[in-house]
Backbone and ligand atoms as CSV (ligand in chain L), in Angstrom:
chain,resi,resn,atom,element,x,y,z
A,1,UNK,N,N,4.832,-36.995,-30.312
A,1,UNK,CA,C,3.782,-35.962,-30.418
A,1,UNK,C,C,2.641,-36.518,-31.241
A,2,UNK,N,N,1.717,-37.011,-30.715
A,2,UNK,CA,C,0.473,-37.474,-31.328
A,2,UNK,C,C,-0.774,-36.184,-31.862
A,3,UNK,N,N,-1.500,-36.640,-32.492
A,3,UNK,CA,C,-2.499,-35.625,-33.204
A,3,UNK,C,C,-3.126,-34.843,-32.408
A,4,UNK,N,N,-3.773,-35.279,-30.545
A,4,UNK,CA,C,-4.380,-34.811,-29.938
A,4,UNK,C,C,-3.603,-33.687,-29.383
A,5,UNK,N,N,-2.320,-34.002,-28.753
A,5,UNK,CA,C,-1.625,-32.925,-28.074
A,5,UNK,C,C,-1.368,-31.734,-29.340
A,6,UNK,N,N,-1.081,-31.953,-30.829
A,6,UNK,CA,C,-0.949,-31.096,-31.670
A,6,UNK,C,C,-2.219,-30.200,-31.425
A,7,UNK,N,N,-3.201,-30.626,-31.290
A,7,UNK,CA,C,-4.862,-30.230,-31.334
A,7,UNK,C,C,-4.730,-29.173,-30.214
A,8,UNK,N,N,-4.192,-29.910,-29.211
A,8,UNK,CA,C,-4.567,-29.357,-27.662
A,8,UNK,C,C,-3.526,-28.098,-27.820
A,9,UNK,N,N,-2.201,-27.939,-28.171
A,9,UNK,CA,C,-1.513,-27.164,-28.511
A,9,UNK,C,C,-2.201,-25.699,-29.442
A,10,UNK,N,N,-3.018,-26.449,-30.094
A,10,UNK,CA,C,-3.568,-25.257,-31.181
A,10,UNK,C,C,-4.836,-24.772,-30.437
A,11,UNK,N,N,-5.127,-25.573,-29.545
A,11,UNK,CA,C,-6.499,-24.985,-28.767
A,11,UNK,C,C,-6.068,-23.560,-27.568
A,12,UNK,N,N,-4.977,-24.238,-27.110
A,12,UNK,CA,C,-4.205,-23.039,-26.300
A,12,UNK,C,C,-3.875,-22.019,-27.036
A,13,UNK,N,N,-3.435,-21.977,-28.256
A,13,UNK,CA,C,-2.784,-21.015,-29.148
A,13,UNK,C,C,-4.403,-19.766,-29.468
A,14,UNK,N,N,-5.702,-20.727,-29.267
A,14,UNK,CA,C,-6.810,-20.114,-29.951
A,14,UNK,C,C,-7.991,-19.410,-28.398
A,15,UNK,N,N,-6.705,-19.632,-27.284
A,15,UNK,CA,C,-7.219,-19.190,-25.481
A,15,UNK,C,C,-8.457,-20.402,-25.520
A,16,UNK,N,N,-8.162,-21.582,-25.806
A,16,UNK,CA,C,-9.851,-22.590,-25.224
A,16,UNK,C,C,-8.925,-23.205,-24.640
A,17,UNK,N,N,-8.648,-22.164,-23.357
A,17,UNK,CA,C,-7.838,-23.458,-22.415
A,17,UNK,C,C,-8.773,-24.658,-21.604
A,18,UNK,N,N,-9.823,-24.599,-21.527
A,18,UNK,CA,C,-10.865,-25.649,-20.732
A,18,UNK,C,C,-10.543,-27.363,-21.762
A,19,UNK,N,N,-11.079,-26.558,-23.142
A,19,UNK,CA,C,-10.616,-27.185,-24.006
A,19,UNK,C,C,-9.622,-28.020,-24.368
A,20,UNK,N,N,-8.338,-27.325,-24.472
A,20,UNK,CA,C,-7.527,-28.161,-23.936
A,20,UNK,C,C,-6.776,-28.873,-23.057
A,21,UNK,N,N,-7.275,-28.132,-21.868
A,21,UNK,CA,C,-6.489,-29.333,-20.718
A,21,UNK,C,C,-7.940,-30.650,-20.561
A,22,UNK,N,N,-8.898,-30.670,-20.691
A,22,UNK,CA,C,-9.601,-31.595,-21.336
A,22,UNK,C,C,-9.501,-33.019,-22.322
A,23,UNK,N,N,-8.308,-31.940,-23.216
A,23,UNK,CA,C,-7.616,-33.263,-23.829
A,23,UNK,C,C,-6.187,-33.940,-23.191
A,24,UNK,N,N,-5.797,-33.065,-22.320
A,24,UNK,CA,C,-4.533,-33.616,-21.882
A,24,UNK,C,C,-5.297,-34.302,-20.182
A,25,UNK,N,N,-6.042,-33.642,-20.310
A,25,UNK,CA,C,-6.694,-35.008,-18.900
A,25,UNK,C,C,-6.780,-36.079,-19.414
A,26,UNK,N,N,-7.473,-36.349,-20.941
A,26,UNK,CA,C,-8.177,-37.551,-21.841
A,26,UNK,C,C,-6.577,-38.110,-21.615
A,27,UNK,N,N,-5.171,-37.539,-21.994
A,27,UNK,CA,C,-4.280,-38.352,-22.044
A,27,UNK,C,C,-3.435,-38.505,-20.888
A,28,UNK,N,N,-3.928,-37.935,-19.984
A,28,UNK,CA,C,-3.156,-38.273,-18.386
A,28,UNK,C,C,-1.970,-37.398,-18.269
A,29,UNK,N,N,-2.139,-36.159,-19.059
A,29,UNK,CA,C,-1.433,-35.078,-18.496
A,29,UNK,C,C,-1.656,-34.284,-17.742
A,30,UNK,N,N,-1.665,-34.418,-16.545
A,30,UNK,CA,C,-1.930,-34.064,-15.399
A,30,UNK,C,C,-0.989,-32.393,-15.204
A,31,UNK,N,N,-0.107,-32.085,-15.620
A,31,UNK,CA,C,0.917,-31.203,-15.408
A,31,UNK,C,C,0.727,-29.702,-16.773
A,32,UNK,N,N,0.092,-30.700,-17.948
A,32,UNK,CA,C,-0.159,-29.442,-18.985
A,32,UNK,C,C,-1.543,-29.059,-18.977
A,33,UNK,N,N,-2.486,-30.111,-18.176
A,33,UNK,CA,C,-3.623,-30.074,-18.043
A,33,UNK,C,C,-4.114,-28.555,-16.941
A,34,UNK,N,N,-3.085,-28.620,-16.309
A,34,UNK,CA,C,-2.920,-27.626,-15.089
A,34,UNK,C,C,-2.407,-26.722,-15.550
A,35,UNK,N,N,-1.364,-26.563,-16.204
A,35,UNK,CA,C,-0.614,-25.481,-16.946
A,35,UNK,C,C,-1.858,-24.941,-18.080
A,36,UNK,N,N,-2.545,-24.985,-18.375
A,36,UNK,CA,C,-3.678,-24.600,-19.554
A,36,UNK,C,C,-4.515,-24.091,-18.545
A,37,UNK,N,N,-5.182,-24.371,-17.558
A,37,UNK,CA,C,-5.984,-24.035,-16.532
A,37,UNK,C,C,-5.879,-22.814,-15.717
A,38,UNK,N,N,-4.685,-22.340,-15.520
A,38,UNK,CA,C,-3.764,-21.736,-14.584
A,38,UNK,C,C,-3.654,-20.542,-16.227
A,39,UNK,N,N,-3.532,-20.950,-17.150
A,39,UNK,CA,C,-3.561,-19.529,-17.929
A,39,UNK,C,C,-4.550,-19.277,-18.266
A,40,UNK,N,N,-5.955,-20.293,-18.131
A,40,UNK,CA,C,-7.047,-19.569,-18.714
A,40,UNK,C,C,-7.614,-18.618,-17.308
A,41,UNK,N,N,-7.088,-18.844,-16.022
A,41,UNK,CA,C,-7.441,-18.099,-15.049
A,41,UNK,C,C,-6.577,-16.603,-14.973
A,42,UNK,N,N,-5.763,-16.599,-16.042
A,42,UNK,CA,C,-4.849,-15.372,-15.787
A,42,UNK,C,C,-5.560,-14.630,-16.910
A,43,UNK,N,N,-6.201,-14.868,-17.854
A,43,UNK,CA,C,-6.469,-14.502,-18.983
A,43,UNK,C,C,-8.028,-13.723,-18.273
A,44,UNK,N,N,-8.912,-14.304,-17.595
A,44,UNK,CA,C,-10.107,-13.864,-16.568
A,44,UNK,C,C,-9.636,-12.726,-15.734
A,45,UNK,N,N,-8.338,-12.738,-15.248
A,45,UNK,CA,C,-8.096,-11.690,-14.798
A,45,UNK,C,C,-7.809,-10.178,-15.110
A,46,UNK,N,N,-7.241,-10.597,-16.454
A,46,UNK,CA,C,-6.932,-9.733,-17.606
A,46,UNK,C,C,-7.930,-8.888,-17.966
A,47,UNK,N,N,-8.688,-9.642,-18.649
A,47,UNK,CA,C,-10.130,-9.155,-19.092
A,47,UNK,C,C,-11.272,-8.285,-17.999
A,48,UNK,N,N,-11.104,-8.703,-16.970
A,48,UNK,CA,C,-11.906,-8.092,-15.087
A,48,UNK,C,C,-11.510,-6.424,-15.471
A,49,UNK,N,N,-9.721,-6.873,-15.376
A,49,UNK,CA,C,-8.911,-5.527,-15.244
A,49,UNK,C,C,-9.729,-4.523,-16.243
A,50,UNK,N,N,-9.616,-5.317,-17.754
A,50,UNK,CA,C,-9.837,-4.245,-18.895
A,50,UNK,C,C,-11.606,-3.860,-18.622
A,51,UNK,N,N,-12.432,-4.224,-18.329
A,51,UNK,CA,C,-13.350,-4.684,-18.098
A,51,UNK,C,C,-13.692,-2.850,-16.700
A,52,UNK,N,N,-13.209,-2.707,-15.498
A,52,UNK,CA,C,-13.273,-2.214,-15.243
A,52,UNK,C,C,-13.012,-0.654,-15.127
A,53,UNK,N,N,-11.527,-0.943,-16.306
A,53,UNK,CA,C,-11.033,0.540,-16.689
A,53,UNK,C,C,-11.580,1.153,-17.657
A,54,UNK,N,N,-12.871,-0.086,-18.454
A,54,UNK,CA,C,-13.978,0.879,-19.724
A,54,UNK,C,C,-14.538,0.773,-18.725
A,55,UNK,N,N,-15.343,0.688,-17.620
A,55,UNK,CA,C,-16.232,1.397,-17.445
A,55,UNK,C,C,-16.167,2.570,-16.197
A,56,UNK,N,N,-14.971,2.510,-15.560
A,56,UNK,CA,C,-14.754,3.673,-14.967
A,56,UNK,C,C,-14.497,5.054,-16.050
A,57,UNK,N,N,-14.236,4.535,-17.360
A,57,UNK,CA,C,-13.894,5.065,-18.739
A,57,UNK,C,C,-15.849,5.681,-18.975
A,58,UNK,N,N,-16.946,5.355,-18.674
A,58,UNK,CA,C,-18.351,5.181,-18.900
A,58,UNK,C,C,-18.592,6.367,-18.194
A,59,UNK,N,N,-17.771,5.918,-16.481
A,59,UNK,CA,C,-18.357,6.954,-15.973
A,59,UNK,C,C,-17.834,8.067,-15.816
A,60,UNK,N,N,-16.440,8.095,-16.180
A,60,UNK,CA,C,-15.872,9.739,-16.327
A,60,UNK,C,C,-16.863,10.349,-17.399
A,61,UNK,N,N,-17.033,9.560,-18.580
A,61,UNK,CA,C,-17.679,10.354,-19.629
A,61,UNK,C,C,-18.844,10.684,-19.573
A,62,UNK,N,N,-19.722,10.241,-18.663
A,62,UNK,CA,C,-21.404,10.668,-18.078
A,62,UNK,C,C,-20.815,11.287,-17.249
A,63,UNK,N,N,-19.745,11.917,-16.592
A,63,UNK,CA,C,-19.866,12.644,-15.142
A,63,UNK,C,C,-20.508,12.401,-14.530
A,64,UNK,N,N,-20.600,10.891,-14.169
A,64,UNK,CA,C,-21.341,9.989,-12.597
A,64,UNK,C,C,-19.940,10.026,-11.690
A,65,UNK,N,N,-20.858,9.882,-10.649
A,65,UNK,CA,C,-19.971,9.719,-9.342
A,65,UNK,C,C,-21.294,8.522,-8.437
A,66,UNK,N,N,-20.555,7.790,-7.955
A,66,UNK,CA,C,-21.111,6.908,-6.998
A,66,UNK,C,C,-20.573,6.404,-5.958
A,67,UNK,N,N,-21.257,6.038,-5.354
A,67,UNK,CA,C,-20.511,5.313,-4.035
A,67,UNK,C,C,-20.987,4.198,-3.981
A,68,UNK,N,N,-19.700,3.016,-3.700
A,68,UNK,CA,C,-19.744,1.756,-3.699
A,68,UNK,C,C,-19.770,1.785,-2.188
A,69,UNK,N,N,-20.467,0.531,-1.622
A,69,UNK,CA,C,-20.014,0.074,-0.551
A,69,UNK,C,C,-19.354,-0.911,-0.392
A,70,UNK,N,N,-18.553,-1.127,1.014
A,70,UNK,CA,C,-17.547,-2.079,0.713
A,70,UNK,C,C,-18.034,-2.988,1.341
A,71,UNK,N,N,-18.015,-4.128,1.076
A,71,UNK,CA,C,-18.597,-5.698,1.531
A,71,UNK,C,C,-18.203,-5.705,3.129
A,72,UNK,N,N,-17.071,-5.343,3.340
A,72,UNK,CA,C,-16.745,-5.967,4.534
A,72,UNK,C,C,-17.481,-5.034,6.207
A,73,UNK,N,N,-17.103,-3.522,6.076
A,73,UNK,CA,C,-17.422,-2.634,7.035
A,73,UNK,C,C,-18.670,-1.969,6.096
A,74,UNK,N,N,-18.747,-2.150,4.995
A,74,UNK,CA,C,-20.336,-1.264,4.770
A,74,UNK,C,C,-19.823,0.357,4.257
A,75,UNK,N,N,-18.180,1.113,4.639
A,75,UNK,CA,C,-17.828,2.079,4.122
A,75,UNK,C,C,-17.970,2.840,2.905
A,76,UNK,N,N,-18.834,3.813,2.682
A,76,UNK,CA,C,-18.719,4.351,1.188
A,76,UNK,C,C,-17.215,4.538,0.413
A,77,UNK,N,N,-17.691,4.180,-0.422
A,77,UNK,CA,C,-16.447,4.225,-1.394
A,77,UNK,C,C,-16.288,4.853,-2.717
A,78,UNK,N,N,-16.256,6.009,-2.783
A,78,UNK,CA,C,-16.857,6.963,-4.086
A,78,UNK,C,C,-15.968,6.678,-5.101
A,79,UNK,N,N,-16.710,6.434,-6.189
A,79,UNK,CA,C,-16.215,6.454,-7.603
A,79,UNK,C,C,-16.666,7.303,-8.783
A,80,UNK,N,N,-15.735,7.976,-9.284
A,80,UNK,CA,C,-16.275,8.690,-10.198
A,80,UNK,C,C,-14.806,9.095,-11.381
A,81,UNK,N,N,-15.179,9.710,-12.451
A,81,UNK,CA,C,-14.369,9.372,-13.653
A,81,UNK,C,C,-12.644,9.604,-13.297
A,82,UNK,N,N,-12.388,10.540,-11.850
A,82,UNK,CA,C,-10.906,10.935,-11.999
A,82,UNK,C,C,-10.594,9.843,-10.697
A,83,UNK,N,N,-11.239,8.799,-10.388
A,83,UNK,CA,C,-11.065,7.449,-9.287
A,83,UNK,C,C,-9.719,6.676,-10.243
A,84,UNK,N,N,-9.065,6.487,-9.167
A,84,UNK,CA,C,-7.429,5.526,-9.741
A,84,UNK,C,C,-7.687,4.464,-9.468
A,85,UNK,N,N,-7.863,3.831,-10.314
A,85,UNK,CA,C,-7.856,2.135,-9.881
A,85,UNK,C,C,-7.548,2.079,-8.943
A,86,UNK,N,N,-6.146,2.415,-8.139
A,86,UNK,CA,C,-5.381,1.444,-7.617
A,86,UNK,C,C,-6.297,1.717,-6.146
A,87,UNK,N,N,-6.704,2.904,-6.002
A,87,UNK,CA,C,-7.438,3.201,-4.843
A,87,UNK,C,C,-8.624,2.068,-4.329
A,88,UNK,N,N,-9.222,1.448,-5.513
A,88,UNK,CA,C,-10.810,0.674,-5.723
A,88,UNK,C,C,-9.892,-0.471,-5.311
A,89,UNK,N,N,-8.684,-1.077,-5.262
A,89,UNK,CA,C,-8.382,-2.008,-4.895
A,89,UNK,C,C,-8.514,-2.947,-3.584
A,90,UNK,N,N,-8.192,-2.029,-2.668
A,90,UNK,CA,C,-8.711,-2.202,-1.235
A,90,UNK,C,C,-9.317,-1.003,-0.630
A,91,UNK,N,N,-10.117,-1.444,0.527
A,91,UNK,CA,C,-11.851,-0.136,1.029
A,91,UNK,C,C,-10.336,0.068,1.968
A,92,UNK,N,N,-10.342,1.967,2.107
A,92,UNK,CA,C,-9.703,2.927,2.354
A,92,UNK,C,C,-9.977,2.523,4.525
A,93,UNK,N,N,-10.689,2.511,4.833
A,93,UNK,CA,C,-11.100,1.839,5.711
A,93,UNK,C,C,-10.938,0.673,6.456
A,94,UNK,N,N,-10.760,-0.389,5.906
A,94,UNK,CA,C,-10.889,-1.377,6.439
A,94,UNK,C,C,-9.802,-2.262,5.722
A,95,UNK,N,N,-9.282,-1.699,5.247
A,95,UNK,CA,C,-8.185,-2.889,4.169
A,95,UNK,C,C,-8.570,-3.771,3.169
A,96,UNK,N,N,-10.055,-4.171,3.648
A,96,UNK,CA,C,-10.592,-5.374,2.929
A,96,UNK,C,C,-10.257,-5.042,1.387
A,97,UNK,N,N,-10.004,-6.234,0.823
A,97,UNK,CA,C,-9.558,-6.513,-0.700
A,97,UNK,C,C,-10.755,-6.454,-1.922
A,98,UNK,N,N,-11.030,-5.662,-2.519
A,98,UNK,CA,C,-12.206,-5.307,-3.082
A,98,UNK,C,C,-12.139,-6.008,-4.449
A,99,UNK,N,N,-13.001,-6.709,-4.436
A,99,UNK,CA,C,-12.802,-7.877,-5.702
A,99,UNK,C,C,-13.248,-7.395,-7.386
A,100,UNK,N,N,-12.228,-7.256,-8.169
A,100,UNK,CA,C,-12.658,-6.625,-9.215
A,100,UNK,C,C,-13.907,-7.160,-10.018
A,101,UNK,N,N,-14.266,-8.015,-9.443
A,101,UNK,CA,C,-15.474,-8.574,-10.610
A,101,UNK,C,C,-16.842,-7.956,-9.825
A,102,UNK,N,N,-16.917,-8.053,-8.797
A,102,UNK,CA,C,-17.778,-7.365,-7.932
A,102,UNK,C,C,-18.162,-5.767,-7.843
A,103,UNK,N,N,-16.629,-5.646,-8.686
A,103,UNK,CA,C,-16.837,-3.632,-9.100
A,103,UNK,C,C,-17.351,-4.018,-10.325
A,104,UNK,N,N,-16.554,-4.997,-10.946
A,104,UNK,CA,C,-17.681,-4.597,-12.534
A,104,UNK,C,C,-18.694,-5.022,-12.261
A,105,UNK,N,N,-19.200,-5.452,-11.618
A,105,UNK,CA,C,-20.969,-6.204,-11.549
A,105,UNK,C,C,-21.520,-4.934,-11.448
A,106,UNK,N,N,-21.201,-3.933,-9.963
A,106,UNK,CA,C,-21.634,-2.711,-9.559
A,106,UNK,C,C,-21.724,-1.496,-11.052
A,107,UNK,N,N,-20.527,-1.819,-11.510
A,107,UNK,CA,C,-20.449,-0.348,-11.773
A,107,UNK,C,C,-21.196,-0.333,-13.822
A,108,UNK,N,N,-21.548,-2.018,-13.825
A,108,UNK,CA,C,-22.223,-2.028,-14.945
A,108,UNK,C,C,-23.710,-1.769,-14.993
A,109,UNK,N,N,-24.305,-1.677,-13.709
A,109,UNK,CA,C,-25.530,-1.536,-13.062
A,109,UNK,C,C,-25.761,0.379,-12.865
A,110,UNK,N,N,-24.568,1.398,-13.047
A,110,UNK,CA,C,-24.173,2.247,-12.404
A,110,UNK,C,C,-24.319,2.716,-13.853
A,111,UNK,N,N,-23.534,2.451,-14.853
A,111,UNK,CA,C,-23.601,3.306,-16.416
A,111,UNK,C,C,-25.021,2.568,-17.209
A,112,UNK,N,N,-25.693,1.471,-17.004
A,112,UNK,CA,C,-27.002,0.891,-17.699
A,112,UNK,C,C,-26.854,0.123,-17.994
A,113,UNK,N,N,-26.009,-0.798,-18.482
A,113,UNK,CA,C,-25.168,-1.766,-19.116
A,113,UNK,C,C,-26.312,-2.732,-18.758
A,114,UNK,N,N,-26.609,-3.444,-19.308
A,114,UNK,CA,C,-27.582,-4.644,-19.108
A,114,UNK,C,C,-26.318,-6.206,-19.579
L,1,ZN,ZN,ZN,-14.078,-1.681,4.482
């Protein structure tokens, strides 16, 4: 166990996974380099999630209602404070898979959020 992987270890411990699989590329760890990568993408997902349940949280509390459209067929898709996630997941319509970062883009544009 050399100083860098201790480093790279404490960089994961502090979520700079870029960071550290960076150093385990520098040392040809190809396998923890990926393993650090693969959690900083789960950690993006995490955050999307929390990310969208404050601001469907925004718009129950303004009593907005909106309608999203859905990328794929163009279907309205109303959202408003008593909307269940799980519904915003895929357009009611068309199946298509409704990408959570694409609702928060929308729905931060929807409460003012700059
Ligand atoms: Zn659709």
């Amino acid at each position: 166990m050399n100083l860098q992987q201790v480093h790279a270890r404490n960089l994961i411990e502090a979520e700079r996974f870029e960071d550290a699989a960076k150093i385990y590329d520098g040392l040809g760890k190809w396998k923890e380099a990926g393993e650090a990568r693969r959690a900083s993408k789960r950690t993006v997902v995490t955050q999307v999630q929390v990310d969208v349940n404050s601001l469907i949280e925004q718009v129950r509390k303004g009593g907005l209602i909106t309608t999203y459209s859905c990328p794929a067929c163009h279907s309205p898709i109303q959202i408003s404070g008593s909307t269940d996630l799980s519904a915003l997941s895929h357009c009611q319509y068309c199946g298509t898979t409704i990408q959570s970062t694409d609702l928060v883009e929308f729905l931060t544009h929807v409460v003012g959020y700059r």
